[in-house]
C-alpha positions as CSV (number, residue, x, y, z in Angstrom):
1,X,0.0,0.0,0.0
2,X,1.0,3.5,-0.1
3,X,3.2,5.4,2.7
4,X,1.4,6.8,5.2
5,X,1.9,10.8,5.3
6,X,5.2,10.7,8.2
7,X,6.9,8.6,5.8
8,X,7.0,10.2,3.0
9,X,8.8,9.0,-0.4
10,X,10.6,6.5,2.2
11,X,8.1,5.0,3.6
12,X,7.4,3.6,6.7
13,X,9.9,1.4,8.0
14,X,10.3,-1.5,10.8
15,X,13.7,-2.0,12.2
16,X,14.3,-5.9,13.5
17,X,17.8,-8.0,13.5
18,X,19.5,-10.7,14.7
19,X,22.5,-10.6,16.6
20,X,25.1,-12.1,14.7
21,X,23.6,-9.3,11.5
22,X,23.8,-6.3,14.3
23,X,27.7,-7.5,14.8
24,X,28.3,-7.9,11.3
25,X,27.2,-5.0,10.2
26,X,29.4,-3.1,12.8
27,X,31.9,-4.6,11.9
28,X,31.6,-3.7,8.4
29,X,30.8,-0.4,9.6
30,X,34.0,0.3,11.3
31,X,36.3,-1.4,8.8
32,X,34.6,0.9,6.1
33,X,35.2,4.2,8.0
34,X,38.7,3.0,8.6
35,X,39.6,1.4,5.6
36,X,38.1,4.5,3.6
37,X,40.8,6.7,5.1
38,X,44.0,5.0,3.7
39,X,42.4,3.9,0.2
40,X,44.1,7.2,-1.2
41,X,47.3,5.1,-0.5
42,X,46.7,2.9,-3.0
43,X,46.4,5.1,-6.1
44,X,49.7,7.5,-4.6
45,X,48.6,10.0,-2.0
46,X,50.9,9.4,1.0
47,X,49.0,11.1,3.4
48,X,51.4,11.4,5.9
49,X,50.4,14.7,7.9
50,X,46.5,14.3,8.7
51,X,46.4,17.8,9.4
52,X,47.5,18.8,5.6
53,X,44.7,20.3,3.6
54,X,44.9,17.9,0.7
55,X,44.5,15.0,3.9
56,X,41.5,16.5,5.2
57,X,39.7,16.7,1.7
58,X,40.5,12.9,0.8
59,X,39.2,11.6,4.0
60,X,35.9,13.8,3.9
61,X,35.5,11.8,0.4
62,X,36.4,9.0,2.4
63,X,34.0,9.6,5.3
64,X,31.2,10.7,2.8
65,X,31.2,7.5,1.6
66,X,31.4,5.9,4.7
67,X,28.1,7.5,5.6
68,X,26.0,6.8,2.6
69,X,27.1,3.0,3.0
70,X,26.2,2.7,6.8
71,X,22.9,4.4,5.9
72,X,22.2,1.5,2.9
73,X,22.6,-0.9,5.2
74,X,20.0,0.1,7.4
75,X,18.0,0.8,4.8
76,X,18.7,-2.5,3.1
77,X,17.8,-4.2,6.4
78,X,14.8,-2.1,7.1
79,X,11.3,-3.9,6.6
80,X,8.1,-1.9,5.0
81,X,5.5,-1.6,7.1
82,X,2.6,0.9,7.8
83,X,2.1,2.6,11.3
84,X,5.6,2.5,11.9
85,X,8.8,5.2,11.6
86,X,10.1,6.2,9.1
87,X,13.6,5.7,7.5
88,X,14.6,9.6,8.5
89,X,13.3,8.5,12.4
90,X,15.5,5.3,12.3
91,X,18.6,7.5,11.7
92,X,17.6,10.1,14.0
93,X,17.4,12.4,11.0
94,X,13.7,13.2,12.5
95,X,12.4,13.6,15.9
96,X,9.3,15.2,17.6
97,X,11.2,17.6,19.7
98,X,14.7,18.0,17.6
99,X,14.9,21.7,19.5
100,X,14.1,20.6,22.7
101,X,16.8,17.6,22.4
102,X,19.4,19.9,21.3
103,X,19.2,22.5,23.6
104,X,19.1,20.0,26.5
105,X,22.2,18.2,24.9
106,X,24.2,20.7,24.8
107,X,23.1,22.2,28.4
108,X,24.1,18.8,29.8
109,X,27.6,18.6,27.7
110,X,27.8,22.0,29.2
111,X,27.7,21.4,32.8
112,X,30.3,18.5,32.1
113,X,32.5,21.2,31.1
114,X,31.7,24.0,33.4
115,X,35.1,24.2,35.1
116,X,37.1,24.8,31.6
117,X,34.4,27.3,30.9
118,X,34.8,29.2,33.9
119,X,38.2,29.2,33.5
120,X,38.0,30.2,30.0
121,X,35.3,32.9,31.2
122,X,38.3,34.0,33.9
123,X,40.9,34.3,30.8
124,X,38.7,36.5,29.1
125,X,38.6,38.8,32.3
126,X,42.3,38.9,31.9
127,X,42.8,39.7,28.6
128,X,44.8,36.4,28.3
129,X,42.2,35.6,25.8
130,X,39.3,36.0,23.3
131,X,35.9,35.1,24.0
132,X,35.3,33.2,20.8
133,X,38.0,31.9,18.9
134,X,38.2,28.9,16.4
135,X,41.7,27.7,16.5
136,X,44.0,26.4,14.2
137,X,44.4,26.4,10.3
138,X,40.9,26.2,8.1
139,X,41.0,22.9,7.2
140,X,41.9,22.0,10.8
141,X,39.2,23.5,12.1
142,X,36.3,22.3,9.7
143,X,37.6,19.2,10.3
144,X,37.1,18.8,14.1
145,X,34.1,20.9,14.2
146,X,32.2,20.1,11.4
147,X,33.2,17.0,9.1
148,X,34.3,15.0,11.8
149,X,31.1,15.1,14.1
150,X,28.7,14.5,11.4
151,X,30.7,11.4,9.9
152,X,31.7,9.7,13.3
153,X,28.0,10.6,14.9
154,X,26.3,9.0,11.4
155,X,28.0,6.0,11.5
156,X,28.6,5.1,14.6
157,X,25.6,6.6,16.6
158,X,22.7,7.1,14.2
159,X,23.8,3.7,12.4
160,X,25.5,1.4,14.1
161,X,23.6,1.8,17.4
162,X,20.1,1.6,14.9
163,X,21.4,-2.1,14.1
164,X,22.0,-2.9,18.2
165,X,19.0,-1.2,19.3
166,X,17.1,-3.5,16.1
167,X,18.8,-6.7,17.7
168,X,17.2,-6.1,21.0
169,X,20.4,-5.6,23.0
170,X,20.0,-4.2,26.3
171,X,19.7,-0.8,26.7
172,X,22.6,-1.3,29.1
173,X,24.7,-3.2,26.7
174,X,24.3,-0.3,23.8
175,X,25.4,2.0,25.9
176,X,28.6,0.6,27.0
177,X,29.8,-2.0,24.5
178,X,29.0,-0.2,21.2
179,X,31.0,2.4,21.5
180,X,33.9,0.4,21.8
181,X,33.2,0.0,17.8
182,X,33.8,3.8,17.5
183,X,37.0,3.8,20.0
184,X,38.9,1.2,18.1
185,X,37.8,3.0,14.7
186,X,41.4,5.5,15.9
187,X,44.0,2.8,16.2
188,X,44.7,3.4,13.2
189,X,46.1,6.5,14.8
190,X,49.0,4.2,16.0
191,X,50.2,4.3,12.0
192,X,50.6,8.4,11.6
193,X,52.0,8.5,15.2
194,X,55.0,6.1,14.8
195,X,56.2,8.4,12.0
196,X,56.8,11.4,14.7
197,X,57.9,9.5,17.9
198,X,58.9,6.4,19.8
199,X,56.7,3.3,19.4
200,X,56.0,3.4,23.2
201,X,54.7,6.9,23.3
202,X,52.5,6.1,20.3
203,X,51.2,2.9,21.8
204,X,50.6,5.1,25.0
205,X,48.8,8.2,22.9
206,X,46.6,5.5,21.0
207,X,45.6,3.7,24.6
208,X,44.3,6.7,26.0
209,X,42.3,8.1,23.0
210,X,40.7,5.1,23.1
211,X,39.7,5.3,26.9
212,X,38.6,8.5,26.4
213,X,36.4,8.1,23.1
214,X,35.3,5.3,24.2
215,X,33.7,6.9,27.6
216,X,32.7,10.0,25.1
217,X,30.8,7.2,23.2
218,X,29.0,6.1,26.0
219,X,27.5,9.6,26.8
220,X,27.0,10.3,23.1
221,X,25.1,7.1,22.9
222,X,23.1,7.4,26.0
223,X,22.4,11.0,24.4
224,X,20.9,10.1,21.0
225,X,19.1,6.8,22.8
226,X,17.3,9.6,25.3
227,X,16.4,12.3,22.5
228,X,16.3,10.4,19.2
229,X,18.1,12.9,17.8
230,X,21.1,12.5,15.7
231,X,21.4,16.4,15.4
232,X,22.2,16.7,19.1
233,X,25.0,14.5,19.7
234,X,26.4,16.1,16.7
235,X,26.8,19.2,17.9
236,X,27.2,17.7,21.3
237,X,30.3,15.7,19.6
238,X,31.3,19.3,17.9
239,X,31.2,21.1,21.2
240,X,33.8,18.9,22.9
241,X,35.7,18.6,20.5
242,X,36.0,22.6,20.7
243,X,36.6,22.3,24.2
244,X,39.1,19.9,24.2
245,X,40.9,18.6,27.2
246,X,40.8,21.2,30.5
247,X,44.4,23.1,30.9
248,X,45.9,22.3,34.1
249,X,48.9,24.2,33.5
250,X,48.2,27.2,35.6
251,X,48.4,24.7,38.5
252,X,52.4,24.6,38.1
253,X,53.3,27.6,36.1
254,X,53.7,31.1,38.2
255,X,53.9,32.8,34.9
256,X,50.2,31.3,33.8
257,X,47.5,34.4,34.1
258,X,45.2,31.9,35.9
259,X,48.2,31.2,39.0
260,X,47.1,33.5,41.1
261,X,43.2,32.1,40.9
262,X,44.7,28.5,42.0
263,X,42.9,27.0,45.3
């Protein structure tokens, strides 16, 4: 029969999988997403600074596709039926409140960082800094707030956790176990970080980024499983990654504009 008037030209949509399909399909995921990134190898493009220009624009090619093969295997898997959601609602693409969910997204990532903003807010008052600033080159920049959010949030949110939630997994189990699919996605860091240092160090750098995506992935997913809204961890994802880690270094350095503010 014919879509119903939420679904559109896509229909309406069911969402059920087995297990074994749900961990297939992230793993194909993942090794797509990664293995998208150093294809350029193969026709000459050594690619050895991620942070060139000519880098970034390969891997948002890369990532592109990434994204539109994640989304045709869900909607590959995904069953036609009336009364249901559509294919935009499985992907979070669509939700009934998306301002509501993205206001209290970003409130909550917010608190989470309140220290660094105070203390940012504290270096404006000094003069030791500006109150918005975006840094790095262009490329740089787009990259980590823009292209790499929407890719990593598509695939590995929006998609992958679609194909867990469709197995029936606990919502427990989603939220800490897939996201360990996203973590390991950057040890392929390991390979651009033994070109600048020590194997040791680079082992090191690589174990921690993936503790600390990993626990990132948890929130994320916990986010998008309590708003439906792939939209808000994206720019939840975006905001962190703005933020980055908290500077600690006024703690130890008498010359830092903050030493004097230390407890």
């Amino acid at each position: 029969g014919e879509a119903g008037p939420r679904g559109g030209v896509l229909g309406m949509v069911t969402f059920r999988v087995s297990a074994l399909t749900a961990l297939l399909g992230s793993a194909m995921m993942g090794s797509v997403f990664v293995g998208s990134l150093h294809l350029w190898k193969l026709i000459g493009y050594r690619d050895t600074n991620r942070d060139e220009a000519g880098t970034i624009q390969r891997r948002f090619v890369s990532v592109l596709f990434a994204c539109v093969f994640s989304a045709a295997v869900i909607a590959g898997l995904a069953q036609q039926q009336a009364d249901s959601d559509s294919l935009l609602e499985l992907l979070g693409l669509r939700c009934a409140e998306p301002g509501r969910a993205i206001i209290s997204s970003l409130a909550l990532t917010a608190v989470l960082f309140l220290g660094p903003i105070v203390q940012h807010l504290v270096d404006v008052s000094e003069d030791a800094a500006y109150l918005v600033s975006l840094p790095g080159p262009k490329w740089v920049t787009l990259r980590n707030h823009v292209l790499a959010p929407v890719a990593e949030e598509f695939v590995f949110r929006a998609c992958l956790v679609r194909l867990w939630v469709g197995a029936g997994f606990p919502p427990g189990a989603i939220i800490v176990f897939s996201p360990f699919c996203f973590a390991l996605a950057h040890v392929h860091h390991f390979l651009e970080l033994i070109r600048r240092q020590d194997r040791k160090t680079a082992l090191l750098q690589v174990i921690f980024q993936v503790f600390y995506t990993s626990l990132f992935g948890m929130y994320s997913t916990l986010l998008l499983m309590r708003t439906g809204s792939t939209a808000a961890v994206i720019l939840a994802h975006s905001f962190c990654n703005h933020q980055g880690f908290p500077d600690l270094s006024f703690l130890e350095n008498e010359h830092h504009p903050l030493w004097r503010h230390r407890a």
